[in-house]
C-alpha positions as CSV (number, residue, x, y, z in Angstrom):
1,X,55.5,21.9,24.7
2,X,52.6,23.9,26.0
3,X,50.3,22.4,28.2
4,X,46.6,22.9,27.9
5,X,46.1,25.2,31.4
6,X,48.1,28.1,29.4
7,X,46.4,27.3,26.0
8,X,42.9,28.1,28.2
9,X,44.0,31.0,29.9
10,X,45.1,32.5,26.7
11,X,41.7,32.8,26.0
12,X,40.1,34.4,29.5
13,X,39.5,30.8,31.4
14,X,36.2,29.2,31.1
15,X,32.8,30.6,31.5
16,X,30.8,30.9,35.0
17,X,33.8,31.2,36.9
18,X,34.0,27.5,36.5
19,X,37.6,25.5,36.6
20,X,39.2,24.3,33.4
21,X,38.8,20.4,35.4
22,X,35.0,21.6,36.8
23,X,33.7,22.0,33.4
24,X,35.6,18.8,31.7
25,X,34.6,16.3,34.2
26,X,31.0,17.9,33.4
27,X,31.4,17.8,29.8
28,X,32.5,13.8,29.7
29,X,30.0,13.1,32.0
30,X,26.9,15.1,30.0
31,X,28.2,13.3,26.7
32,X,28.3,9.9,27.7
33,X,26.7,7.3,25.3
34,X,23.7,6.5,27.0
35,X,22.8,2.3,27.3
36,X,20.2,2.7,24.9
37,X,21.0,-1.0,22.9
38,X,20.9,-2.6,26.4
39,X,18.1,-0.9,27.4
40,X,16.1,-2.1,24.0
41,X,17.2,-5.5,24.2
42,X,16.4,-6.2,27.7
43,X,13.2,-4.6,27.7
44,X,12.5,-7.1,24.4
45,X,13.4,-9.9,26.5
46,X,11.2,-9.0,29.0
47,X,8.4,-8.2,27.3
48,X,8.7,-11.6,25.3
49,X,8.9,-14.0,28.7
50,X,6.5,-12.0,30.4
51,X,4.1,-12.7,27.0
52,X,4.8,-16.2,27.4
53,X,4.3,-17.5,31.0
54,X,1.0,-14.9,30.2
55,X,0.1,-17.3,27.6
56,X,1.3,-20.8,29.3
57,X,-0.3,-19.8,32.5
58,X,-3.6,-19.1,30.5
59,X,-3.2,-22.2,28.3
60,X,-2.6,-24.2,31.9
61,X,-6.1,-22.9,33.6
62,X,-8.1,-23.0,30.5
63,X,-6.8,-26.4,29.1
64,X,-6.1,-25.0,25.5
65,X,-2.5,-25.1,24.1
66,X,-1.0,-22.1,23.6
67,X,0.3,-22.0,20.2
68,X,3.1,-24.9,20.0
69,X,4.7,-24.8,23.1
70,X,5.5,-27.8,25.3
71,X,3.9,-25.8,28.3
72,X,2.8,-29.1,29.9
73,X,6.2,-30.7,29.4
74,X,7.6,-27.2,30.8
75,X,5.9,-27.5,33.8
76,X,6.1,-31.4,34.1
77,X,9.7,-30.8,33.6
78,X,9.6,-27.7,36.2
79,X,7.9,-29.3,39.3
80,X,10.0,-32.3,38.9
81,X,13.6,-30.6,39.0
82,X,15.4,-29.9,41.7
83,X,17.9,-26.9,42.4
84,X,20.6,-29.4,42.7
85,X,20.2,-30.6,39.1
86,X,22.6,-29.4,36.2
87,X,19.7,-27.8,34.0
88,X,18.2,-25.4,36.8
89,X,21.5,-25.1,38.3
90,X,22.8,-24.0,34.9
91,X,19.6,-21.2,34.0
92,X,20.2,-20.0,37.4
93,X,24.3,-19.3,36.7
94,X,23.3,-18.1,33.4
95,X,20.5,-15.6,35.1
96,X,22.8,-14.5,37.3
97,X,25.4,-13.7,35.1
98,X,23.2,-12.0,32.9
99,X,21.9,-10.0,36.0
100,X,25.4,-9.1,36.9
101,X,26.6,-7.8,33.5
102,X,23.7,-5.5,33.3
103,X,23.9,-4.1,36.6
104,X,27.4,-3.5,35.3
105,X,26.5,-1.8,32.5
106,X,24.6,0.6,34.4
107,X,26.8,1.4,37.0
108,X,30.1,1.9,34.8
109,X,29.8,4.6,32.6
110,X,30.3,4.6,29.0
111,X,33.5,5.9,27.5
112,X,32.9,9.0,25.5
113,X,33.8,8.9,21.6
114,X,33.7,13.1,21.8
115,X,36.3,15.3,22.9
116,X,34.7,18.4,24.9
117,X,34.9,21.9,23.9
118,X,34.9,25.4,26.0
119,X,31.2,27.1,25.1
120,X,30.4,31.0,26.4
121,X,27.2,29.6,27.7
122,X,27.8,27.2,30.7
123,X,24.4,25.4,29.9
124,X,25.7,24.5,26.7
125,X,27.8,21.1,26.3
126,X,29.6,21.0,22.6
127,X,32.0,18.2,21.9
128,X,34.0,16.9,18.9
129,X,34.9,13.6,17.8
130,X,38.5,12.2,18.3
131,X,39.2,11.7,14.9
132,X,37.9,15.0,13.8
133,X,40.2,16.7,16.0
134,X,42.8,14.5,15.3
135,X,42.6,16.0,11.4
136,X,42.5,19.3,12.6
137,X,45.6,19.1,14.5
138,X,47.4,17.2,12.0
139,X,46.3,19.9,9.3
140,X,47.9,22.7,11.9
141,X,50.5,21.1,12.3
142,X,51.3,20.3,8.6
143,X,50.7,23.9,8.1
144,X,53.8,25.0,9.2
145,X,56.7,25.5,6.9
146,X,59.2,22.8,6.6
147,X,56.7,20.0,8.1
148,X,56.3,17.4,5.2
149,X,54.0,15.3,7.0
150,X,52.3,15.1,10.5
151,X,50.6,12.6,12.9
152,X,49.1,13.4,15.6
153,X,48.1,10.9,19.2
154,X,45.5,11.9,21.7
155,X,46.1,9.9,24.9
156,X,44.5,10.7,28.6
157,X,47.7,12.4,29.4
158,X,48.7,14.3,26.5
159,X,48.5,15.0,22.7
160,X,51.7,14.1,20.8
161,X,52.3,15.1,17.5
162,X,55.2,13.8,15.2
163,X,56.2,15.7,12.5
164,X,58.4,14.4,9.8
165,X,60.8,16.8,8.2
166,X,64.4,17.3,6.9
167,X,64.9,20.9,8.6
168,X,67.9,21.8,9.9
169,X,66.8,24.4,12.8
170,X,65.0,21.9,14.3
171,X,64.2,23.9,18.2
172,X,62.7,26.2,15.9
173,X,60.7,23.9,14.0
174,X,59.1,22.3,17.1
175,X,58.3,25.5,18.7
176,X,56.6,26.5,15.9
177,X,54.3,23.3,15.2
178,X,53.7,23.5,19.2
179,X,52.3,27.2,18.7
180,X,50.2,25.9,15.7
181,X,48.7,23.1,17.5
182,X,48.2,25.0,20.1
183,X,46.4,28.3,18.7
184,X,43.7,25.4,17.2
185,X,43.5,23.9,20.7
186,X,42.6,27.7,21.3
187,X,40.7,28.2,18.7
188,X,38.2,25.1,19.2
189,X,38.3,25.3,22.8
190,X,39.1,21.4,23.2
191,X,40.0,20.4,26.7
192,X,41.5,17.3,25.9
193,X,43.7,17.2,29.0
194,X,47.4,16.9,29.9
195,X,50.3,18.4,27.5
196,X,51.1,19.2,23.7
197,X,54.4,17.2,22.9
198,X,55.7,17.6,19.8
199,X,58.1,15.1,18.5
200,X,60.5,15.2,15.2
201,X,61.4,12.4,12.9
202,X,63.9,12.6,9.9
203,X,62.9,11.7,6.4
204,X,63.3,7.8,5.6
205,X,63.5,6.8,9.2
């Protein structure tokens, strides 16, 4: 197993002088999924209540419906409830849980789908999708002689690949699917974090 500190340094460290964690944490945090579908839909909602209490307000000076709403019976219904009452008291939960999910929204950060890579230029962020380098991996891996067939895991804490093959020097074997996977880590520059375990399992097991 290699871990991903000695992959890096193979290749000169990171650019700007910057540590291998520096520029990850900035990477994940630059290629976050924005909120953009919570954004939209609240700022529909909005725009659509905001339109109507426009109109019923309007419709209430004037004396002219507004389109079909029930704006009298709304506001009949309105000055004659009380907070105590299961209808406000339920709007007001529902408000409030609504309110509270979006504040949550914005204040935990979204979980990257991209996996970040090393770029020369420290102003430049460059990322990869999981499964994309989950192919790459598996095709290093499975590029190495006596591998039939690979898989390949990226967790938080490490990357563990499981080969499947009948060989006999098996020590050998791993070390060599480890320098595989590894040189590609090198290659792409992926800071995925953690270790490169490699794991062997026999044919028909």
């Amino acid at each position: 197993m290699s871990t991903l500190q000695d992959i890096m340094s193979s290749t000169g460290g990171t650019a700007g002088g910057e540590s291998l964690q520096a520029v990850r944490r900035r990477s994940l945090r630059l290629l976050r999924p924005g909120r953009t579908p919570a954004g939209v839909a609240v700022a529909l909602t909005v725009s659509v209540a905001l339109a109507a209490a426009t109109g019923a307000t309007v419709g209430l000076v004037t004396g002219s419906p507004f389109g079909r709403m029930p704006y009298r019976q709304l506001a009949a219904w309105a000055g004659e409830s009380r907070w105590s009452d299961a209808g406000p008291l339920a709007l007001a939960l529902l408000a409030m849980a609504a309110g509270a999910l979006l504040l949550g929204l914005a204040v935990l950060p979204g979980r990257t789908r991209l996996v970040p890579l090393e770029a020369a230029d420290p102003r430049t962020v460059l990322g990869l999708t999981r499964s994309g380098l989950r192919r790459t991996l598996r095709a290093a891996a499975e590029s190495v002689n006596d591998v039939g067939r690979a898989r390949v895991r990226l967790g938080w804490r490490n990357i563990e690949i499981t080969v499947v093959s009948d060989a006999d020097r098996t020590g050998h074997l791993l070390r060599q699917v480890g320098t595989a996977v590894g040189d590609r880590m090198a290659g792409l520059g992926a800071m995925c974090g953690g270790e490169v375990v490699v794991r062997l399992r026999r044919r028909g097991i």
